[in-house]
Backbone as numpy.savetxt, mean C-alpha at the origin, in Angstrom:
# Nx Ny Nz CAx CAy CAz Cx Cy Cz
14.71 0.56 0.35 14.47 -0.30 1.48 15.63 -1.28 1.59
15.99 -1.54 3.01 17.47 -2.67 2.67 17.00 -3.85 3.12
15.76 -3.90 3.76 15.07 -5.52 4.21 14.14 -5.96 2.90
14.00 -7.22 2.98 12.98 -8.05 2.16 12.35 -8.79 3.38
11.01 -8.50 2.88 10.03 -8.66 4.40 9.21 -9.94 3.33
9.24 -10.91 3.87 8.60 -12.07 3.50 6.76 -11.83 4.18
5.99 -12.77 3.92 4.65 -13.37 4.36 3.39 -11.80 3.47
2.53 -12.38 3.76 1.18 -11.70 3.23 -0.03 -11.63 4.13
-0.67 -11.24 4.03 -1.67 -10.27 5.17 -2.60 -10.06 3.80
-3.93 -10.88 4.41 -4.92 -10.82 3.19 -5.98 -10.34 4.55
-6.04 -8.99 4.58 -7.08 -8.45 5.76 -7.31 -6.58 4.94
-8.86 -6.49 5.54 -9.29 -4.65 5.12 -8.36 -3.99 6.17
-7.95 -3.25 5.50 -7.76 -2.14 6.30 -7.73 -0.64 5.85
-8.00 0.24 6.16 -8.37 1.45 6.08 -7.21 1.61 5.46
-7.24 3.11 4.47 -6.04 3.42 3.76 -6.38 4.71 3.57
-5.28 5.60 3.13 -5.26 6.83 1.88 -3.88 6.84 0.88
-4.73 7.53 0.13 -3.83 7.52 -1.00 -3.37 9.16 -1.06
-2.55 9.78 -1.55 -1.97 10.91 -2.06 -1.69 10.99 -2.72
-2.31 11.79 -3.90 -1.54 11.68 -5.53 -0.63 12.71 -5.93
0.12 12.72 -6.44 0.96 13.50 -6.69 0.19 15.27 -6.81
-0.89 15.01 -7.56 -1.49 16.29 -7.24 -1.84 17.05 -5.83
-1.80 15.89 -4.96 -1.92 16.69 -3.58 -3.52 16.06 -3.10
-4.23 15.45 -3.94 -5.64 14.64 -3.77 -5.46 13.85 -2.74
-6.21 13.17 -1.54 -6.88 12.21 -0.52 -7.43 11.60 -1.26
-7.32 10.38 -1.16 -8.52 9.04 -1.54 -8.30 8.50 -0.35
-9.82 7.91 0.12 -9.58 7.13 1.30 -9.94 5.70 0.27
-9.29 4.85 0.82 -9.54 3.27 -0.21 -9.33 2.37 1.08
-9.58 1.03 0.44 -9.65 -0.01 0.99 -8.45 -0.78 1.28
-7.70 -1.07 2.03 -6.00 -2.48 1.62 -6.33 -3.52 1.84
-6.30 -4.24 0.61 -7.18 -5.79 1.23 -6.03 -6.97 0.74
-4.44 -6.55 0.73 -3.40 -7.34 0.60 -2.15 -6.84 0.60
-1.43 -6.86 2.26 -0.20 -6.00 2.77 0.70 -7.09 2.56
1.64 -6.75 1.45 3.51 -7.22 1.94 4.31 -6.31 2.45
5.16 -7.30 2.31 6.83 -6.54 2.62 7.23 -5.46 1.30
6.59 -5.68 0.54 7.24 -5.55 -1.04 6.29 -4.01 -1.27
4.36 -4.26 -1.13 3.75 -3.36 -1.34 1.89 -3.54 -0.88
1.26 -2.73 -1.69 0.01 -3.22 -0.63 -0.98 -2.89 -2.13
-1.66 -3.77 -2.37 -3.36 -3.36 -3.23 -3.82 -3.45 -2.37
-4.83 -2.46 -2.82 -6.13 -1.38 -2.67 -7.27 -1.66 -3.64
-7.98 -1.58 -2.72 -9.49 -1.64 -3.96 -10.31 -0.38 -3.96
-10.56 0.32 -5.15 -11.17 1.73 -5.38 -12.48 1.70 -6.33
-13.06 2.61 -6.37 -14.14 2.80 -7.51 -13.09 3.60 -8.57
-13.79 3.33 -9.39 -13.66 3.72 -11.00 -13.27 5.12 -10.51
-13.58 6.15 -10.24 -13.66 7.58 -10.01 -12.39 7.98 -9.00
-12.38 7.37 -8.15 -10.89 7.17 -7.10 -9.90 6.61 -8.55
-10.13 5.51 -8.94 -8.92 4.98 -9.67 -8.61 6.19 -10.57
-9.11 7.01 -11.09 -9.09 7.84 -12.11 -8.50 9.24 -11.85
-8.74 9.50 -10.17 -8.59 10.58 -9.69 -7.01 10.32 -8.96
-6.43 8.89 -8.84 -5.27 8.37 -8.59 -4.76 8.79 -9.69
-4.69 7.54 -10.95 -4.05 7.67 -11.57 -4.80 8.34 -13.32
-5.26 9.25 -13.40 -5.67 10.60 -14.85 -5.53 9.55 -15.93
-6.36 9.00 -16.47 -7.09 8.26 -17.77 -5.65 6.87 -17.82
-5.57 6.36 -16.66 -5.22 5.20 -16.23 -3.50 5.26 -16.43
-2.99 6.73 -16.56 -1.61 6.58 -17.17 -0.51 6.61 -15.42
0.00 5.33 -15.46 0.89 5.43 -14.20 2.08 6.33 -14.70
2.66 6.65 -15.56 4.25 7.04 -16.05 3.76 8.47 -16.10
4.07 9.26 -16.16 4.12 11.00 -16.37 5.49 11.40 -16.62
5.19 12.65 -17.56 7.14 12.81 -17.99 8.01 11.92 -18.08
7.78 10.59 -18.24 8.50 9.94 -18.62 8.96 9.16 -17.26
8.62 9.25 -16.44 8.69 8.77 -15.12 7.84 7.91 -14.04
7.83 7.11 -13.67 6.52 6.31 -12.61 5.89 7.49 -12.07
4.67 7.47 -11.95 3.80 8.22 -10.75 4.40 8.02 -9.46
4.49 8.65 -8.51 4.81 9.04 -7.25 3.89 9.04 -6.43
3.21 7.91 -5.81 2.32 8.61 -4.55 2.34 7.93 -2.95
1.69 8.60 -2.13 1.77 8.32 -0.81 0.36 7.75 -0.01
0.74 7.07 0.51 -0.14 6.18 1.03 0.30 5.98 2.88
-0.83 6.35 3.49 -1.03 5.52 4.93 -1.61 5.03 5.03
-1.29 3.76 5.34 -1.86 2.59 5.97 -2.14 2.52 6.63
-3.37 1.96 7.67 -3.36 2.43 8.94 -3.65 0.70 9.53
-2.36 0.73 10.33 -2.15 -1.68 11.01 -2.77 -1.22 12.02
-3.43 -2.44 12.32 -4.08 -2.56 14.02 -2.57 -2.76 14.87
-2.83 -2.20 15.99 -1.14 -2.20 16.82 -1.17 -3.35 18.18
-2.52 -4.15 18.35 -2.49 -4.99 18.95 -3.74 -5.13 20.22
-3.40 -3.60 19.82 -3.77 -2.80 21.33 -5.16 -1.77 21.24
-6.07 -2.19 20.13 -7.30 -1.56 19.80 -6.85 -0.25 18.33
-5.91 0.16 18.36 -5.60 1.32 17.90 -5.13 0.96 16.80
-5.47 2.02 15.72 -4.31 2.12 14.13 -3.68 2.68 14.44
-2.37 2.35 13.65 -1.15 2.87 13.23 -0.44 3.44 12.25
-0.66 4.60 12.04 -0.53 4.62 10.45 1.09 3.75 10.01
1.12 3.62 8.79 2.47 3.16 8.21 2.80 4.01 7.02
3.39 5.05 7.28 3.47 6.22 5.94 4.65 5.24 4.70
4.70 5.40 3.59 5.16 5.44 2.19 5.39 5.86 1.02
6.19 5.76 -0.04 5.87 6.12 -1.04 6.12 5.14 -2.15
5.05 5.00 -2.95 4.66 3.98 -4.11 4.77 4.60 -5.13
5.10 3.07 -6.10 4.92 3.50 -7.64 3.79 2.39 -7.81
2.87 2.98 -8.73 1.80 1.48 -9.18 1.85 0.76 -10.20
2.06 -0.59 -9.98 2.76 -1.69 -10.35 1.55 -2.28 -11.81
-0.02 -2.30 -11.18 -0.52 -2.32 -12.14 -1.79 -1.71 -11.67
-2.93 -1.81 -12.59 -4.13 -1.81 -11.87 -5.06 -3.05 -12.68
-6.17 -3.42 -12.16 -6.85 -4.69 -12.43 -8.62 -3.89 -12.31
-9.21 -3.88 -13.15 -10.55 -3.60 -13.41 -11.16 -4.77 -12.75
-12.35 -4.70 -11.52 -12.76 -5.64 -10.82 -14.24 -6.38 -11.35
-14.68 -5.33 -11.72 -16.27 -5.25 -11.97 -16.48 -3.35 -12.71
-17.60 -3.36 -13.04 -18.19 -2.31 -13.83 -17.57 -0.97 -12.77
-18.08 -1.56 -11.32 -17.32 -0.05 -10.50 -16.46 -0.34 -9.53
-15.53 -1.66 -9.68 -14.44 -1.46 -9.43 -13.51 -1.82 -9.54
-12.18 -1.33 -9.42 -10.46 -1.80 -9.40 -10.28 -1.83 -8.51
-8.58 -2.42 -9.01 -8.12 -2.86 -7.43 -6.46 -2.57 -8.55
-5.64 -1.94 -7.21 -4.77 -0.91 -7.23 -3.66 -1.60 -6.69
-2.17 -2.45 -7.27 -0.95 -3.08 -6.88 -0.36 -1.77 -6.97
0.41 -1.49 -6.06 1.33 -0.50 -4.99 2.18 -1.03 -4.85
3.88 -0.83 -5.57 4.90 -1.32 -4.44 5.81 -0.09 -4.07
5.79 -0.49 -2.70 6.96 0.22 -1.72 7.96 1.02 -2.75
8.37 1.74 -2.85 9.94 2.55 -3.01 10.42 2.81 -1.63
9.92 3.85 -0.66 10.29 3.87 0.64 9.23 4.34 1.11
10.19 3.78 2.56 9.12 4.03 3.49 9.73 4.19 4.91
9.05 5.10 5.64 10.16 5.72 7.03 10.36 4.77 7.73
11.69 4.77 8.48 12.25 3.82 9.31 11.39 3.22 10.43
10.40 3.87 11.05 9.20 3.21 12.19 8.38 2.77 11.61
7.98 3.22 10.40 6.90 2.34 9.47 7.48 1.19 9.34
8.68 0.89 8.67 9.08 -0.34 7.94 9.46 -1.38 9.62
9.28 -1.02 10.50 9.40 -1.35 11.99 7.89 -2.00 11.94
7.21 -1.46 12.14 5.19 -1.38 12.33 4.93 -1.93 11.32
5.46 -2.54 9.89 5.29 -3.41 8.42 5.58 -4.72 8.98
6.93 -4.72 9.89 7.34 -5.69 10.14 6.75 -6.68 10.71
6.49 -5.83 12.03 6.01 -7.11 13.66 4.26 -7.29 12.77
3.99 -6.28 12.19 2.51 -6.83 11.42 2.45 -7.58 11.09
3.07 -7.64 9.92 3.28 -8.91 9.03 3.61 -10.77 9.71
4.78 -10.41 10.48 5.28 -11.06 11.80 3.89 -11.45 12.20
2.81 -11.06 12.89 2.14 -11.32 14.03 1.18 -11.79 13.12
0.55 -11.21 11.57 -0.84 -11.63 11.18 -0.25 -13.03 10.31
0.86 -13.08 10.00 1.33 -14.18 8.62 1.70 -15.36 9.79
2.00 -15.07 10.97 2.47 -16.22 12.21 3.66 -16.62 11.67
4.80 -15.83 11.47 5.85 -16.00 11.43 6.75 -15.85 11.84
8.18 -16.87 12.55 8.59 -16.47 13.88 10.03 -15.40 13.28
10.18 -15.75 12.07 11.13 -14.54 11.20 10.68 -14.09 10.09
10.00 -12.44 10.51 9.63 -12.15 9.11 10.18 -11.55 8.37
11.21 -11.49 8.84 12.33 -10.62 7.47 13.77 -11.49 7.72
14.32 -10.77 6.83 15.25 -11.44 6.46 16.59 -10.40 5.81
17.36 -9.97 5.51 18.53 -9.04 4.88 18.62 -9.32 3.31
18.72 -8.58 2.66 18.52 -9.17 1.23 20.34 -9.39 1.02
């Protein structure tokens, strides 16, 4: 990514996850940056994300994909496609976690549709900035 997108967006929004195996989780996003987005899952999603809680495989971060789906102003979602490594996970209660995601990339109209989001829900008249 070559922007650093400032502000935070503490709102639900619909999500999926893609795990490297090729699995759907539909989850919750209940905290969008510039940087990355947690998710809140049950125990069984978290597990089916990330296989007896291990993010690294071969020696490498997990890989997965996620759409987001932003309200566009105008009644409608939008998806915002990506790809994440997970940063941590946080045990919430007995059945649930909650899932830190940050960005690696993400397609050029997404990181467009990340932007004016962020922009419009954080009320910020510059939400990015050039690193």
């Amino acid at each position: 990514m070559e922007k650093k997108i400032y502000g935070r967006v503490s709102e639900k929004l619909p999500a999926t996850i893609f795990n490297e195996g090729g699995s759907e989780l539909h989850v919750t996003a209940v905290e969008t940056t510039g940087d990355g987005v947690n998710v809140l899952c049950d125990i069984y999603q978290r597990d089916a994300i990330a296989p007896g809680g291990n993010f690294v495989i071969g020696g490498r971060p997990m890989r997965l994909s996620i759409a987001l789906n932003l309200p566009d102003g105008e009644g409608q979602n939008v998806p915002v496609q990506a790809k994440c490594h997970i940063a941590y996970a946080r045990r919430l209660s007995k059945e649930q976690c909650m899932i830190c995601m940050r960005y690696v990339e993400i397609e050029n109209n997404s990181l467009n549709r990340l932007v004016s989001y962020i922009s419009k829900s954080a009320g910020f008249n510059q939400a990015h900035r050039p690193i």
